[in-house]
Structures are given as structure tokens and as C-alpha cells.
C-alpha positions as CSV (number, residue, x, y, z in Angstrom):
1,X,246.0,-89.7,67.4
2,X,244.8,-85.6,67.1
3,X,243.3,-84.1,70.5
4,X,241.0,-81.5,69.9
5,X,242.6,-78.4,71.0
6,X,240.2,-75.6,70.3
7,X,236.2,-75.6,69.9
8,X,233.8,-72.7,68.4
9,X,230.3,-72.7,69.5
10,X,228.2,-70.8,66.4
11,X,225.1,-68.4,68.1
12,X,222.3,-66.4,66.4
13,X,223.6,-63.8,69.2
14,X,227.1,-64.2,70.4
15,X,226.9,-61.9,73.5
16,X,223.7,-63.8,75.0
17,X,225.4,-66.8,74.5
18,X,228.4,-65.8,75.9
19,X,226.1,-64.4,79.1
20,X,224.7,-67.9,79.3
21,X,228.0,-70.3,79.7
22,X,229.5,-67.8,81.5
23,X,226.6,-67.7,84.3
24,X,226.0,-71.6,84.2
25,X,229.8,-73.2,83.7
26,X,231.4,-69.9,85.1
27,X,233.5,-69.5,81.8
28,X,235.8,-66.2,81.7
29,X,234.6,-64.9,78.3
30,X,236.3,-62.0,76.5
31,X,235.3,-60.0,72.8
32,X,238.1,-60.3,70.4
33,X,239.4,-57.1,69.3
34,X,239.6,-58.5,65.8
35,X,237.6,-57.8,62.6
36,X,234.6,-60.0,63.1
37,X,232.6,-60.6,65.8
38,X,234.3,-63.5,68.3
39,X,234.2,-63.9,71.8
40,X,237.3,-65.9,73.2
41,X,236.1,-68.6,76.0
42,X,238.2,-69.6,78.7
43,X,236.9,-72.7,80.6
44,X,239.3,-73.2,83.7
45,X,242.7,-72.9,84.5
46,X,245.6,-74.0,82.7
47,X,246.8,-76.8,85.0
48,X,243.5,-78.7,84.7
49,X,242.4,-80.8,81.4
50,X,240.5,-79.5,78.5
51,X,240.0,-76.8,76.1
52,X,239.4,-73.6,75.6
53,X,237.8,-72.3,72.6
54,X,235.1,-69.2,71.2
55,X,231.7,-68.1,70.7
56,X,231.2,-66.8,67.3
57,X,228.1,-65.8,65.0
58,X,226.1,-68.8,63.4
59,X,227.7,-70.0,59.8
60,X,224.7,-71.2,57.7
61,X,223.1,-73.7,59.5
62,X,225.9,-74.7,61.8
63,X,225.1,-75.9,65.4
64,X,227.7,-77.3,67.9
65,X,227.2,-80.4,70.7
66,X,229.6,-79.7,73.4
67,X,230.1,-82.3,75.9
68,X,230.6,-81.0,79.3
69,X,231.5,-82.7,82.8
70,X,229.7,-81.5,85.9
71,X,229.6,-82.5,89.5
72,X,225.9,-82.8,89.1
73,X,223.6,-83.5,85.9
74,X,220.4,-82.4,88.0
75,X,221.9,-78.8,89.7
76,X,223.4,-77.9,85.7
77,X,219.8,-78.8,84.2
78,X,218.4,-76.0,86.8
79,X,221.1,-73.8,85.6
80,X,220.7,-74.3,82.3
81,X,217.0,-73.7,82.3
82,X,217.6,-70.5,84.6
83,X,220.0,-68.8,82.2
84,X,217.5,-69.0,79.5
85,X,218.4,-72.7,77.8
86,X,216.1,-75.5,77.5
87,X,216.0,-79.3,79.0
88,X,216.1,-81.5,76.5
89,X,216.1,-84.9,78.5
90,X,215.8,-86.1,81.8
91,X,218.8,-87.6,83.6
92,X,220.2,-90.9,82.1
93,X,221.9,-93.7,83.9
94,X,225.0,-94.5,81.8
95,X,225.8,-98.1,84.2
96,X,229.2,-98.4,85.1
97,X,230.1,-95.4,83.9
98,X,227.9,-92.3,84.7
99,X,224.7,-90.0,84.2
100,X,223.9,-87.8,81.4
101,X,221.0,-85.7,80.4
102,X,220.8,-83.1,77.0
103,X,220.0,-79.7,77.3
104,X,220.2,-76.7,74.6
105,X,221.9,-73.3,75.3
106,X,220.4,-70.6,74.2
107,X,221.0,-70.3,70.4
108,X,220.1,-73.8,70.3
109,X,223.4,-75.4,70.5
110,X,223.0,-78.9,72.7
111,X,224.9,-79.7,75.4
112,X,225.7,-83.1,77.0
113,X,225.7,-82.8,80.4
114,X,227.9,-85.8,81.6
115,X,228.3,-86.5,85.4
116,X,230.7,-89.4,86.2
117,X,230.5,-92.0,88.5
118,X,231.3,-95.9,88.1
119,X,229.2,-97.1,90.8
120,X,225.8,-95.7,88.8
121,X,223.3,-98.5,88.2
């Protein structure tokens, strides 16, 4: 099996994006020195699981769905909408396994917002 090791999320604005996941998931963002426009995201600490990845400018027609785990779909939906993104669904039950509701940052990326918990009905 491959593991994803790395994700870029394309923006019509790569600063404002950045802005936005870092005020709603509290990412540690940071512009690449480089020759084109990146901004290297940094999503927790080492020692926990996941990925880190980047923020750069929008390839023709490119979006990106990132799936994100929250302590709560409702309180991320709030944050989401206060840093300038946009609700997309109202919170799901996923029995057995969770709740999940979609949202959109604010280049118009969507995000899953998944919340687990086996005992939702």
C-alpha cells in the first residue's frame, strides 16, 4: 500500500488561504523562499499522525478536498464561516462511525469536516 505523505491545497490567493487554515485549524504556515510562490503548512507536531503539506497558486482548474478531523463538526463550521469560508452542509450522522458536514475555504477548496464517534446514531 502508498500512504499519502504530502498534500497541496491550490488558492486563487495563497496568502488568504494560508490566513484562513491557519486561524481555523491553527496550522504553522511559512512562505517558501523558493522561485514560485508556496507556502509550506505544518499541521501538528511530529509525534502525532498525519501530514503536512503546502498552499500554492491555483493550476488551471485545480481544486483540492481535504479531509480533516475535529473535536467538533458544529464549533469548525462557526470557524470556518468566521474566517471567511462558506457552509456547505449541515452536520451529518455517519452511524457507528461519526458526523461530518462540508464546508469550502476560502478559494473554494472543500473541506470535510469529520468528527468521530462510534456511539453516533
Amino acid at each position: 500500500m502508498s500512504r499519502p505523505v504530502h498534500f497541496e491545497i491550490n488558492a486563487d490567493n495563497a496568502q488568504r488561504a494560508a490566513e484562513f487554515y491557519e486561524k481555523v485549524f491553527g496550522w504553522k504556515l511559512q512562505k517558501w523562499e523558493g522561485p514560485v510562490e508556496y507556502w509550506l503548512a505544518m499541521t501538528g507536531a511530529k509525534e502525532q499522525p498525519g501530514i503536512d503539506g503546502a498552499i500554492m497558486p491555483r493550476m488551471k482548474n485545480a481544486t483540492t478536498t481535504i479531509f480533516m478531523n475535529v473535536p467538533s463538526v458544529d464549533d469548525y463550521l462557526r470557524k470556518v464561516v468566521n474566517a471567511g469560508g462558506k457552509k456547505l452542509s449541515d452536520r451529518e450522522t455517519i452511524p457507528g462511525v461519526g458526523y461530518s458536514a462540508y464546508c469550502e475555504d476560502t478559494e473554494g477548496n472543500i473541506i470535510d469536516l469529520f468528527q468521530s464517534d462510534p456511539k453516533a446514531k
